[in-house]
PyMOL Python script that loads the backbone (N, CA, C, O; Angstrom):
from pymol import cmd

cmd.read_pdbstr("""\
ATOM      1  N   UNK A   1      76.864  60.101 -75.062  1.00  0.00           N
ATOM      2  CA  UNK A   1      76.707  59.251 -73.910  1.00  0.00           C
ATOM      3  C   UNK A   1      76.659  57.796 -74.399  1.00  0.00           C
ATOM      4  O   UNK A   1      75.991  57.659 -75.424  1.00  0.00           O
ATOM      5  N   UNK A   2      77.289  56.525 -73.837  1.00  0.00           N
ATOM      6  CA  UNK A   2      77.511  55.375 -73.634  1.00  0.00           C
ATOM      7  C   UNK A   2      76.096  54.976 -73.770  1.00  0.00           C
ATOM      8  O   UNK A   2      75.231  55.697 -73.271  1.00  0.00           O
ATOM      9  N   UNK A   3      75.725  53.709 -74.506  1.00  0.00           N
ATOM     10  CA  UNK A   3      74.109  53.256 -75.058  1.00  0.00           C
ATOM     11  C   UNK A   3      74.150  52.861 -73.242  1.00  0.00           C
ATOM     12  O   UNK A   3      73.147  53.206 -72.616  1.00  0.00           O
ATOM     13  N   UNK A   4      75.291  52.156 -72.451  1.00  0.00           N
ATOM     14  CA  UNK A   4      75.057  51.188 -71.194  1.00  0.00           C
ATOM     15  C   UNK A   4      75.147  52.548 -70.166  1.00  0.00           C
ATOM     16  O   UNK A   4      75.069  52.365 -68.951  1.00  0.00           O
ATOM     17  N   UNK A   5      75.288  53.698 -70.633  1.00  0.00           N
ATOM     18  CA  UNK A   5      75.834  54.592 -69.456  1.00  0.00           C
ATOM     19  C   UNK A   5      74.830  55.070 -67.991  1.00  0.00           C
ATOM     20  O   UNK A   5      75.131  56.230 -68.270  1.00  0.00           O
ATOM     21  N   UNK A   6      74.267  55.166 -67.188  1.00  0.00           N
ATOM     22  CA  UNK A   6      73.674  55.586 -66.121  1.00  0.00           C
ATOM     23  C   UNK A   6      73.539  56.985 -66.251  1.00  0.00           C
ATOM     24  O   UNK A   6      74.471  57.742 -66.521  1.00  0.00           O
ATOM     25  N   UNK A   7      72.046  57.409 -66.004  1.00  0.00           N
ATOM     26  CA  UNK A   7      71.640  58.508 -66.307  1.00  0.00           C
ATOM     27  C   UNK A   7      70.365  58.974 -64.846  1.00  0.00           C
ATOM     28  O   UNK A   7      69.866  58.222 -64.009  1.00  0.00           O
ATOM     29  N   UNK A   8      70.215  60.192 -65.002  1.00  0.00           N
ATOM     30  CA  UNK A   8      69.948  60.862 -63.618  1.00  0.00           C
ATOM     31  C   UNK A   8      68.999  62.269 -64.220  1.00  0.00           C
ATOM     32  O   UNK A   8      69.361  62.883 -65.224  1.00  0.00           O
ATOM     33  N   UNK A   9      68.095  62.540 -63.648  1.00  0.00           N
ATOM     34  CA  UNK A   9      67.034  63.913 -63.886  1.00  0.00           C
ATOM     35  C   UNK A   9      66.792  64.621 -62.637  1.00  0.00           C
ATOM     36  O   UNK A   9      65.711  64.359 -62.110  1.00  0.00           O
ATOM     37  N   UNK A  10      67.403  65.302 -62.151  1.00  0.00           N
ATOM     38  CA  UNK A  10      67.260  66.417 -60.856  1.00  0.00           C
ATOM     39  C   UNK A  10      66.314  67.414 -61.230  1.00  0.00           C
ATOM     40  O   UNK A  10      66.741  68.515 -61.578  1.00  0.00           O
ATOM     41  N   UNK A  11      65.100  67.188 -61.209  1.00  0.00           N
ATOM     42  CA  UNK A  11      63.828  68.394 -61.033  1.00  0.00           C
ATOM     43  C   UNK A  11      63.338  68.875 -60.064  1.00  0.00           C
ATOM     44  O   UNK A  11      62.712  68.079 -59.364  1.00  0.00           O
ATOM     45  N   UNK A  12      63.386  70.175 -59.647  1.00  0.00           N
ATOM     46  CA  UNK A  12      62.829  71.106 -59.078  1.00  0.00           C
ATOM     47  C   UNK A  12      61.474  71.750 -59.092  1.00  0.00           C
ATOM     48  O   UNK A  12      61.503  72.577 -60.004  1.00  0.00           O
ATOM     49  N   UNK A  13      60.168  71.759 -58.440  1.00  0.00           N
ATOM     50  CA  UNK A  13      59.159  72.231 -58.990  1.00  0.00           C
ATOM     51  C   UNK A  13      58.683  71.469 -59.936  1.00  0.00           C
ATOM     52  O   UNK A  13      59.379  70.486 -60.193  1.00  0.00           O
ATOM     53  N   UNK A  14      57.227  71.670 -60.849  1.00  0.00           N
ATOM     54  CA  UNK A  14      56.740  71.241 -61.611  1.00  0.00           C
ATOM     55  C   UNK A  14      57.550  70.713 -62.996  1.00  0.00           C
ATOM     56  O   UNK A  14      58.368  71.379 -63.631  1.00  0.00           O
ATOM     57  N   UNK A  15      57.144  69.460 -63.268  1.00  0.00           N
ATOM     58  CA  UNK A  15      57.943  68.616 -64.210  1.00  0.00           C
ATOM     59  C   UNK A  15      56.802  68.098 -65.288  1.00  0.00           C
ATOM     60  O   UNK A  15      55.980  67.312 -64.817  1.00  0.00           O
ATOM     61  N   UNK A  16      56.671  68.418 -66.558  1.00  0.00           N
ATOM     62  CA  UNK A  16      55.485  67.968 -67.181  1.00  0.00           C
ATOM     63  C   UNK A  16      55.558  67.352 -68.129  1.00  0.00           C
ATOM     64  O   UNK A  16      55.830  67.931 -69.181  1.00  0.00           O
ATOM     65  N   UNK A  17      55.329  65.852 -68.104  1.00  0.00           N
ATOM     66  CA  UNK A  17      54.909  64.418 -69.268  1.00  0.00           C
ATOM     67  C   UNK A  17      54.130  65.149 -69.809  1.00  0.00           C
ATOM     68  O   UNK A  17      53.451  66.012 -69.252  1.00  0.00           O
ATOM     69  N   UNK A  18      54.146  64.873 -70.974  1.00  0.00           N
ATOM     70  CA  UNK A  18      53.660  64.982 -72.494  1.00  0.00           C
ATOM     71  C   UNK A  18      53.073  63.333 -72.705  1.00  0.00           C
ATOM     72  O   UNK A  18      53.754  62.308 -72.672  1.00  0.00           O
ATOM     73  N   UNK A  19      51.703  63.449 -72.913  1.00  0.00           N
ATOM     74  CA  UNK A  19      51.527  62.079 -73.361  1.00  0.00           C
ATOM     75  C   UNK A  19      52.163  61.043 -74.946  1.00  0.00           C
ATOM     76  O   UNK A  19      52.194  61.479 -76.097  1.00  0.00           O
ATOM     77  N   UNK A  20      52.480  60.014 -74.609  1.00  0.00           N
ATOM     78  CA  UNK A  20      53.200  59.231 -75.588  1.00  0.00           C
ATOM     79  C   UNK A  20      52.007  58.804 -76.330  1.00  0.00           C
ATOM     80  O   UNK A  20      50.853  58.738 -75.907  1.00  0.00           O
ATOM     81  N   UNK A  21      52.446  58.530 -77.474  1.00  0.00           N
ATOM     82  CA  UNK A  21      51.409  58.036 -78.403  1.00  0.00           C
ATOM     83  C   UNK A  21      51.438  55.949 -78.425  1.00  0.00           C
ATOM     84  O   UNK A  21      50.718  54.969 -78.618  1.00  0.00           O
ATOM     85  N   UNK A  22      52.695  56.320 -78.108  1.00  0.00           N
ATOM     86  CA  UNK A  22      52.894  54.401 -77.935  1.00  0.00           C
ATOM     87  C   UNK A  22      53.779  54.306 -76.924  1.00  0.00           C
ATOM     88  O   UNK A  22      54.817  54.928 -76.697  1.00  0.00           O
ATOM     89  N   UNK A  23      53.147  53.323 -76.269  1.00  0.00           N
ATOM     90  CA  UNK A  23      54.146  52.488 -75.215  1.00  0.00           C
ATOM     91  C   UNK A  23      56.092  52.616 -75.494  1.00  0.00           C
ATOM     92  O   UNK A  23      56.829  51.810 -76.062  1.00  0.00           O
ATOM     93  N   UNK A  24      56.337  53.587 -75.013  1.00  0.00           N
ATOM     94  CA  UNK A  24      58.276  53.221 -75.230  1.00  0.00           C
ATOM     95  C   UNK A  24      58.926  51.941 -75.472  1.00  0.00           C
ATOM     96  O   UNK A  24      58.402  50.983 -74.903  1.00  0.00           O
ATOM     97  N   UNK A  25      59.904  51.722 -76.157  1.00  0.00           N
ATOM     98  CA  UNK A  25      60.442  50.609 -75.765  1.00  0.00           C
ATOM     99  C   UNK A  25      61.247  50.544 -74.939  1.00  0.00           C
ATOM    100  O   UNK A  25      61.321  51.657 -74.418  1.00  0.00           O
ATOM    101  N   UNK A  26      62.306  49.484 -74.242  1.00  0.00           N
ATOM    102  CA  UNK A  26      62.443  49.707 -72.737  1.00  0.00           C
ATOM    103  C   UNK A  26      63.731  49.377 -72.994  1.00  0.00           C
ATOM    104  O   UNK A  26      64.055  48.792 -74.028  1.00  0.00           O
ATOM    105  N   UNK A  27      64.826  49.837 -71.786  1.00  0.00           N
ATOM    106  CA  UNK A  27      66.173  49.288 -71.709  1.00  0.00           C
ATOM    107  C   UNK A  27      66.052  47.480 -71.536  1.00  0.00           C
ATOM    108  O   UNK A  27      65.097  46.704 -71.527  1.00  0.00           O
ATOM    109  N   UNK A  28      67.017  47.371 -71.455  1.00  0.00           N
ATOM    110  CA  UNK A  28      67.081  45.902 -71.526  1.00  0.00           C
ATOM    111  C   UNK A  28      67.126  45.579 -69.847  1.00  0.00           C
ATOM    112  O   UNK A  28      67.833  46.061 -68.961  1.00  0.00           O
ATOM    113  N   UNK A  29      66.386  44.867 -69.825  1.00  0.00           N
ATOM    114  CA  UNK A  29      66.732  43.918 -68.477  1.00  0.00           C
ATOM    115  C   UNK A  29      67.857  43.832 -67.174  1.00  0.00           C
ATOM    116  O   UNK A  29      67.754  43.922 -65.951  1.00  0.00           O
ATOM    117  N   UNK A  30      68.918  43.620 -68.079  1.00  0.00           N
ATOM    118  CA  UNK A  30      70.613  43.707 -67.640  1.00  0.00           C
ATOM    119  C   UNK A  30      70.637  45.171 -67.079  1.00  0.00           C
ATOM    120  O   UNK A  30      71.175  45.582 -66.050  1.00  0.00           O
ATOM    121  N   UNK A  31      70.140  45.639 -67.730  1.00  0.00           N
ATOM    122  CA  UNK A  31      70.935  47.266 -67.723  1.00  0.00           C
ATOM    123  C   UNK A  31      70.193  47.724 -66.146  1.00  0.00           C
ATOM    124  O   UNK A  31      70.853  48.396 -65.354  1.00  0.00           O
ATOM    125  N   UNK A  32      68.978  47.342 -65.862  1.00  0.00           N
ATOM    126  CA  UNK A  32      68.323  47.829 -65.149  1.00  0.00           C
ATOM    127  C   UNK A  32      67.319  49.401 -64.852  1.00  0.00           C
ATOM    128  O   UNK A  32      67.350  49.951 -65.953  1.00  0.00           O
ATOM    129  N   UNK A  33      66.869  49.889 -64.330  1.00  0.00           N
ATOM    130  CA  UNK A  33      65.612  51.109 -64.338  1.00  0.00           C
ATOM    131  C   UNK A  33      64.986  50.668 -65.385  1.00  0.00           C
ATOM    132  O   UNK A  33      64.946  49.452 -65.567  1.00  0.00           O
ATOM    133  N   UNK A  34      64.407  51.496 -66.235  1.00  0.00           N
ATOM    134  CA  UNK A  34      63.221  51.549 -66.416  1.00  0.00           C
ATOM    135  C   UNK A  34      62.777  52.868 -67.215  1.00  0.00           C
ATOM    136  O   UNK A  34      63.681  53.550 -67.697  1.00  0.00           O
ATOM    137  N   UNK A  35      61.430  53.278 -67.388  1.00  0.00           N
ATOM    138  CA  UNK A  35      60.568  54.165 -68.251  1.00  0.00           C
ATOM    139  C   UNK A  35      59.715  54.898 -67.524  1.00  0.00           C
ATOM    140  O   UNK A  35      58.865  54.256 -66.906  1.00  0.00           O
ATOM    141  N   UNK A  36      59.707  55.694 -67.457  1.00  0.00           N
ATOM    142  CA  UNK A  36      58.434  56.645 -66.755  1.00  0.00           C
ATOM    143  C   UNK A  36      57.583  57.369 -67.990  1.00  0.00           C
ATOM    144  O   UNK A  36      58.257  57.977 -68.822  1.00  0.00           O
ATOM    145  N   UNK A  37      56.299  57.340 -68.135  1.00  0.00           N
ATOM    146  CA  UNK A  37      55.890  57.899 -69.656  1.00  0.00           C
ATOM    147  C   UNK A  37      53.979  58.163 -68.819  1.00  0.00           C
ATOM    148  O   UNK A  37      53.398  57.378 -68.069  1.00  0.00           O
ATOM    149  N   UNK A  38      53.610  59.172 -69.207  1.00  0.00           N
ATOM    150  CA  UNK A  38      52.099  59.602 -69.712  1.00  0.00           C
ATOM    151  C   UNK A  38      51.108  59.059 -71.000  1.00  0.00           C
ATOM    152  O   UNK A  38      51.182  59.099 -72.228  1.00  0.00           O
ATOM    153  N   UNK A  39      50.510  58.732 -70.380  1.00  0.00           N
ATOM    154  CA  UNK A  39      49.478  58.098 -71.778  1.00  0.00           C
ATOM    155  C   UNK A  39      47.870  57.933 -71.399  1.00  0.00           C
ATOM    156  O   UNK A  39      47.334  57.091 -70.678  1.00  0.00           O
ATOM    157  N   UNK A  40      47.359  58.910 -72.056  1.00  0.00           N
ATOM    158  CA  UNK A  40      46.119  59.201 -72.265  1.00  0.00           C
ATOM    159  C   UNK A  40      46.064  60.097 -70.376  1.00  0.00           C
ATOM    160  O   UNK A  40      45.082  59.820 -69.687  1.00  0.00           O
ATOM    161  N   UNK A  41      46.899  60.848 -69.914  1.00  0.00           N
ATOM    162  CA  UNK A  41      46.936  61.292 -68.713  1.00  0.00           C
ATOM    163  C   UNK A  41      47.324  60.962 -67.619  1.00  0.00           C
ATOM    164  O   UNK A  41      47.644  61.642 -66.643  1.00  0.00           O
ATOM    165  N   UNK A  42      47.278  59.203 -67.889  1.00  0.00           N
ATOM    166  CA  UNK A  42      47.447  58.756 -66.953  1.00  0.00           C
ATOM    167  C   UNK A  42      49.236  58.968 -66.278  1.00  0.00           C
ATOM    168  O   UNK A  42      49.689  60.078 -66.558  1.00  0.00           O
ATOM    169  N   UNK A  43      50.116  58.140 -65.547  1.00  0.00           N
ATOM    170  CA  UNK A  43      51.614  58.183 -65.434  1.00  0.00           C
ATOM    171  C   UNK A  43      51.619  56.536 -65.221  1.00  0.00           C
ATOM    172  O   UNK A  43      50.863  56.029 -64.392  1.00  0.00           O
ATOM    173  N   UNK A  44      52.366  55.873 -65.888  1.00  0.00           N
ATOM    174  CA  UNK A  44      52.999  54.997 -66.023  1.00  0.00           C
ATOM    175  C   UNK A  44      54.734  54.572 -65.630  1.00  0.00           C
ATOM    176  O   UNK A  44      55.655  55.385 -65.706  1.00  0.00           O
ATOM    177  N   UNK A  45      54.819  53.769 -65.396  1.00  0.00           N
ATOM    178  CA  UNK A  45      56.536  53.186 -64.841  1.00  0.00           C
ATOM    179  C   UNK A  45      56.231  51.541 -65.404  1.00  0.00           C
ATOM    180  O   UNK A  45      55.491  50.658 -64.969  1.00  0.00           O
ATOM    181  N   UNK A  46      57.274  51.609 -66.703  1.00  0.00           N
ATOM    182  CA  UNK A  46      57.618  50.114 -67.017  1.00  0.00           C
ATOM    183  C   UNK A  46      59.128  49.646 -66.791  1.00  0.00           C
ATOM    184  O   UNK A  46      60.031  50.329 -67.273  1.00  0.00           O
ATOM    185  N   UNK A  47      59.410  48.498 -66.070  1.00  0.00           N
ATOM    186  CA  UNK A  47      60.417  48.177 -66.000  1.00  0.00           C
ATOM    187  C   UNK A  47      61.096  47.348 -66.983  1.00  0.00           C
ATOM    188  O   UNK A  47      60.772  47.330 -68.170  1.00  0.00           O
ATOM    189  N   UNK A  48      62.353  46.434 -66.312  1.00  0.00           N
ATOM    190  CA  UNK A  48      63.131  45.914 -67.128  1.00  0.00           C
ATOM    191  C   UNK A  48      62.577  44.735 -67.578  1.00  0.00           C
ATOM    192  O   UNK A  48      63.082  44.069 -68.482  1.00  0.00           O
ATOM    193  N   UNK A  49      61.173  44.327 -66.768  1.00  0.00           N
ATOM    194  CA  UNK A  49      60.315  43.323 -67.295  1.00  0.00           C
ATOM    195  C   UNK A  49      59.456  43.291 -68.298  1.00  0.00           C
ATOM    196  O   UNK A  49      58.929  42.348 -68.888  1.00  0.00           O
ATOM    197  N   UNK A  50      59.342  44.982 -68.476  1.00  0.00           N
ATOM    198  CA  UNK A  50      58.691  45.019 -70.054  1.00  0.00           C
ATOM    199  C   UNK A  50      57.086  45.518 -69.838  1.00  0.00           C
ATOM    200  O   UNK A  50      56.348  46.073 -70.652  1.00  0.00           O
ATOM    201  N   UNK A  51      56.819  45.106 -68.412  1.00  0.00           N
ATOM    202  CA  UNK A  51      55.196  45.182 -68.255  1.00  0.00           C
ATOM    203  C   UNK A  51      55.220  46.147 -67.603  1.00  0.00           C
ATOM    204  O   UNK A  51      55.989  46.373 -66.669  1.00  0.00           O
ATOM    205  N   UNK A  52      53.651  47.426 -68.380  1.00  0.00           N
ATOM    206  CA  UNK A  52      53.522  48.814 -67.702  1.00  0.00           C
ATOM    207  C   UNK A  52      52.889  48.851 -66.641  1.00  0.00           C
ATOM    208  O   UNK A  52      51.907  48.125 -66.801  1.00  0.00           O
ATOM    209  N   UNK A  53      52.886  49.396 -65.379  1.00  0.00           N
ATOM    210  CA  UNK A  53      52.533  49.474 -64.440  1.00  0.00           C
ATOM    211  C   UNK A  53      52.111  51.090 -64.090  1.00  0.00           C
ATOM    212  O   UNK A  53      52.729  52.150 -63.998  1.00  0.00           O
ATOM    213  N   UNK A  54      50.784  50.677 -63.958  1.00  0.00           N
ATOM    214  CA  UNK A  54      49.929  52.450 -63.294  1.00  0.00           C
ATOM    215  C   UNK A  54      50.398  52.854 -62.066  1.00  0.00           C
ATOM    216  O   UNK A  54      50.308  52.207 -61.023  1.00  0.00           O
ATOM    217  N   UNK A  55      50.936  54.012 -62.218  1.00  0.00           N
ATOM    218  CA  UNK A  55      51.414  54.545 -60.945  1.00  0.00           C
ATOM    219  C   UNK A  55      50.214  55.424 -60.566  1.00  0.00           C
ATOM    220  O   UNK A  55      49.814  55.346 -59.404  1.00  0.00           O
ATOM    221  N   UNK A  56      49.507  56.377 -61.550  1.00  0.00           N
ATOM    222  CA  UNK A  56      48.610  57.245 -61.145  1.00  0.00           C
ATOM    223  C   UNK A  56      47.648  57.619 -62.383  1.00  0.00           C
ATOM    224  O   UNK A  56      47.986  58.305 -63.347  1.00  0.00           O
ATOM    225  N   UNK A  57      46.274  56.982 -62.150  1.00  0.00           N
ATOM    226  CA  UNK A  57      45.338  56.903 -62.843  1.00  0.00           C
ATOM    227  C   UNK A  57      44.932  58.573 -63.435  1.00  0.00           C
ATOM    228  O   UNK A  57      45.189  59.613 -62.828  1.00  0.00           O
ATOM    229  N   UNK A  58      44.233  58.457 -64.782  1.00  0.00           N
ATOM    230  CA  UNK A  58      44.152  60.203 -65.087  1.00  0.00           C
ATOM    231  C   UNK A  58      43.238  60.476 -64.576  1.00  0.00           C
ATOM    232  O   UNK A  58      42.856  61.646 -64.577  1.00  0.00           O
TER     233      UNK A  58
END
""", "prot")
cmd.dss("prot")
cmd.show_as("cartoon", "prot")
cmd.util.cbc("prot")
cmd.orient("prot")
């Protein structure tokens, strides 16, 4: 797959994050979306701005 290519996850039913040990690093800006990641339980979404944002506290 293309480093710039557009990518897609169709889940059905239960879907389960594994907590990250470190913050991901992120697509670039340009490219647009973003990161969805677990850490310490919690769920996180960082965008192309770089800054993590709590979606749902653990």
């Amino acid at each position: 797959m293309a480093k710039d290519a557009a990518s897609a996850i169709l889940a059905e039913g239960a879907v389960r994050l594994a907590d990250v040990t470190a913050t991901p690093s992120n697509a670039p800006a340009a490219l647009g979306g973003g990161s969805r990641y677990a850490q310490g339980g919690a769920l996180y979404w960082k965008g192309g701005s770089g800054k993590p944002t709590l979606l749902a506290p653990a």
